[in-house]
N, C-alpha and C positions, 0 to 999 in steps of 0.2 A: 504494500500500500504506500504513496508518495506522501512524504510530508506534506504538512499543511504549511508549514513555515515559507511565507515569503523572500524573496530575496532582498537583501536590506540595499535601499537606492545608494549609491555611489555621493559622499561627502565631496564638495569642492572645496578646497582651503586657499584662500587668497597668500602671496607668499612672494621676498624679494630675491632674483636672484643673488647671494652674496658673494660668491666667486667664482673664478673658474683659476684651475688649474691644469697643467700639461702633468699625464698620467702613463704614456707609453705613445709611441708611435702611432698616429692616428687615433689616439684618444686622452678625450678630456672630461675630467671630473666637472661638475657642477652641482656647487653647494647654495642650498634653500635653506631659508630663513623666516620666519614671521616677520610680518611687516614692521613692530618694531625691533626689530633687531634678535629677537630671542627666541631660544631652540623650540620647535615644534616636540607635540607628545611623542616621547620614543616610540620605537615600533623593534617588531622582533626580527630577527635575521635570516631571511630569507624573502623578507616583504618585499613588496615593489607600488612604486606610482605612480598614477597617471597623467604625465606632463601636459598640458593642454595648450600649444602653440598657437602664436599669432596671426599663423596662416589658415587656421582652422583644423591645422591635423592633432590628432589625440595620441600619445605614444607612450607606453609602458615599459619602467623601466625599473632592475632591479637595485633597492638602498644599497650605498656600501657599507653606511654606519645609523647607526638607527636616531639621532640627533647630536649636531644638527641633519637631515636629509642631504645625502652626498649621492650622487646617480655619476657611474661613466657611462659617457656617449664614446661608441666607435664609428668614426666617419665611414658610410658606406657605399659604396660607389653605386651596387647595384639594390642599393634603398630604398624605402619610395616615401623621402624627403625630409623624412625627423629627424636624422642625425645630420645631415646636409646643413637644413637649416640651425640647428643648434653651433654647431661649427661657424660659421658665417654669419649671424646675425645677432646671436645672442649676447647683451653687453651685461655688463656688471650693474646692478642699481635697477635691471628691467622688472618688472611687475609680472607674475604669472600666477596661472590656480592651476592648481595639482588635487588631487585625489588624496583622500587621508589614505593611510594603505594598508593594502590589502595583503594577505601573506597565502599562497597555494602551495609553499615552498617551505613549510616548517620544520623546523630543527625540533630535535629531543634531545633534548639538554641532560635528560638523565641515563641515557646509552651507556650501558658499560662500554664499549669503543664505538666510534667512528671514523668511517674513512671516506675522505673529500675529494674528490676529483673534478677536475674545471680544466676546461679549454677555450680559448682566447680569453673573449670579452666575457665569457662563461665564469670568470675569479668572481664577477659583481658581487652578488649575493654568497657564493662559497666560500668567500674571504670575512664577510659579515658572521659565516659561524663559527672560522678559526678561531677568528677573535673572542668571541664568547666562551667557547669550550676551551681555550686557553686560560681564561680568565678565571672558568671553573675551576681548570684543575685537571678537567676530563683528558680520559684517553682519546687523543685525536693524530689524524695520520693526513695527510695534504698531498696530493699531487697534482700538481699544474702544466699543463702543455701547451706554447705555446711558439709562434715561427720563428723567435728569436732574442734574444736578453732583452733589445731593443724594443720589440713589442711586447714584452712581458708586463704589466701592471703591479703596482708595487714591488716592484725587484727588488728594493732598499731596505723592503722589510722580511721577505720571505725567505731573501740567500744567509741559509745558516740559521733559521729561524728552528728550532724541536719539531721534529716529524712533517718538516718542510721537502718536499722532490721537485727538482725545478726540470721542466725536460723540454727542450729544443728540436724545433727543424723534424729531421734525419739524421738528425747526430746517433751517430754507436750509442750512444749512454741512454740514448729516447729508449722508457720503461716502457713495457707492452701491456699496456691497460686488462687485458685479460690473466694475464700471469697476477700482475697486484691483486685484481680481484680474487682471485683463487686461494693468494697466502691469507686474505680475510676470515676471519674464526666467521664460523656461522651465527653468532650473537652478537656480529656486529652491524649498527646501520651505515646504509651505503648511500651518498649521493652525490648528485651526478649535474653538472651544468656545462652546456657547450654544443659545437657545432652536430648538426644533424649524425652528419658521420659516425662523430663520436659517441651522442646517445645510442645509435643503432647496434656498436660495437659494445656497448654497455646492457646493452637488450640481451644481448647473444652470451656474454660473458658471465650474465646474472640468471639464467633462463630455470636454472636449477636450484635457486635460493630463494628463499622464504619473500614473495613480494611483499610483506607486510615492513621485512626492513628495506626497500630500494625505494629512492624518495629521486625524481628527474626533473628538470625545467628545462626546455627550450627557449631561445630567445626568435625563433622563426617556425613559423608551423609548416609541415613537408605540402607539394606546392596542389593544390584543391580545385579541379575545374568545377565551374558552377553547377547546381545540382541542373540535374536534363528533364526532370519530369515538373509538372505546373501541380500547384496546389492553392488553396484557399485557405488563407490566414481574419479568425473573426478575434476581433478587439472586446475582450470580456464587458467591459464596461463601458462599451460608447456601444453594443452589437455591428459595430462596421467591420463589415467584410471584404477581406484585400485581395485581391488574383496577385499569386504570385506566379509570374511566368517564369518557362526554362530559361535558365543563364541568367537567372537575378536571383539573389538572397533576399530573404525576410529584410536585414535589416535596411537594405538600400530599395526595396517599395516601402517598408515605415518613413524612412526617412522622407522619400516623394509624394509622402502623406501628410506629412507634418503631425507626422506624429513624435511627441519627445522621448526620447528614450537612452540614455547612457551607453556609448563606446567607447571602444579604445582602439584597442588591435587592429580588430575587424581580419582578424586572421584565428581565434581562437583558440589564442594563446592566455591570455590576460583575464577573461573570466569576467570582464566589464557590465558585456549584454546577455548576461545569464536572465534568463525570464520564465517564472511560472508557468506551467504548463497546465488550465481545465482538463481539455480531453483530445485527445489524437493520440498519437503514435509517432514522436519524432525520428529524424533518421540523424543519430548523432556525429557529426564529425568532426568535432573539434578536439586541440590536445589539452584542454583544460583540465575536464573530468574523464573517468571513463563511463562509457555509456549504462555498466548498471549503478552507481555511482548516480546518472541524471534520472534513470529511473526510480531508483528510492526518493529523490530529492522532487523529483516530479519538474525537473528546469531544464533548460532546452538554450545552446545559445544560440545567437538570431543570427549573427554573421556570417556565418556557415554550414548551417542545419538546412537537411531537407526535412523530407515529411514521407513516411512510409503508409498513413491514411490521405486521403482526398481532402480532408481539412483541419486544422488545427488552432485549437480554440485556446488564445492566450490572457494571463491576465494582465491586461494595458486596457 
């Protein structure tokens, strides 16, 4: 049976950029602030936020430090524009609203061990729980891959750091992700942040461990042609009903509806436009949740979900 529990609307928080800094090779930090000056409510390691750009685009991105709010952008060439424009236009003193945040990515802080694995721009969040389980005490184990010392992210802190592995390129010395996985005691949790490739290689390497400890985030979701079949989307509380044709998402006819509704991603990554489900039968393809996961919870995201009934009746 799906919960009855709504999904709670996404918080805006007004906020100054307070600086940016150079982080690695094609990437820069950027530190938020409250408008006067003082740290926002901490948040836990693994969280992420919703930057809201002056261009109109929405982008999710994981804290480095839980206050003040520290998010790296990696410029991306084949992006579709939110680190672009954050690299380029973003000044020190600008004004923005962010999402209070949300965390899909939680640490357990009480793990007899841990072991962290991150690739590239993938340290953001994995590096927010060294720190913690550091702080604890915990047994914790880090391995970061990355193209090169230069594009490494916090280098200054991690070379030589307790149960720190720094691994490069094609170098001889690059650790084989599935070998580390294997010397992991089975009571340990495992997770995982970084490029497709590398979760995939993490899928494979874990396939025979307890999924209860493998905890992964994506910063790109693998790539989604629009669903091909049309369906009817009704609005619980106005009764308006919406033809969603092949090769358009739910949430881009809401949008050409004016209807309001909370994004981000709009890849299905980020968990932005999770929305209550009445009655149908979604067809779930996002990597937020996994699909029985949206069936207990009874949510469906809009971005990327088709429909496996003829209509599906939301609460908006």
């Amino acid at each position: 049976m799906a919960s009855t529990e709504t999904p709670a609307p996404v918080q805006k928080l007004p906020v100054r950029l307070h600086s940016i800094s150079y982080a690695a090779t094609d990437a820069l930090l950027f530190e938020f602030r409250a408008l006067d000056g003082t740290d926002l409510a901490p948040a836990e390691p693994g969280a992420h936020i919703d930057v809201h750009l002056p261009n109109g685009l929405i982008r999710p991105y994981s804290l480095v430090s839980s206050s003040p709010y520290v998010i790296a952008v990696k410029r991306e060439a084949a992006g579709r524009g939110g680190s672009a424009w954050l690299h380029d236009h973003a000044r020190v003193g600008s004004l923005f609203e962010i999402s209070a945040p949300r965390n899909a990515f939680p640490l357990d802080e009480r793990a007899a061990a841990t072991l962290l694995l991150a690739g590239g721009i993938g340290i953001t969040p994995i590096s927010a729980m060294y720190r913690r389980l550091t702080e604890l005490g915990r047994q914790v184990e880090l391995h970061y891959w990355s193209r090169s010392p230069a594009h490494a992210l916090f280098l200054a802190e991690f070379e030589g750091a307790p149960g720190v592995t720094l691994h490069y390129g094609d170098a001889p010395s690059r650790g084989n992700l599935a070998a580390i996985v294997a010397a992991a005691a089975p009571e340990t949790e495992l997770y995982c942040c970084g490029p497709d490739r590398m979760l995939a290689e993490f899928a494979a390497a874990t396939a025979n461990r307890d999924p209860a400890r493998l905890h992964t985030e994506r910063f790109s979701a693998p790539e989604l042609a629009p669903p091909t079949e049309g369906f009817t989307v009704t609005l619980a509380r106005t009764g308006i009903d919406l033809a969603i044709e092949p090769g358009r998402t739910i949430l881009e006819t809401l949008i050409d509806a004016g209807i309001d509704i909370t994004y981000s991603c709009e890849q299905g990554i980020c968990g932005a436009c999770e929305t209550k489900v009445m009655d149908g039968s979604p067809l779930h393809r996002d990597s937020f949740r996994k699909p029985e996961e949206h069936e207990r919870l009874g949510t469906v995201m809009v971005c990327c979900a088709g429909s496996k009934s003829a209509r599906l009746v939301l609460e908006l």
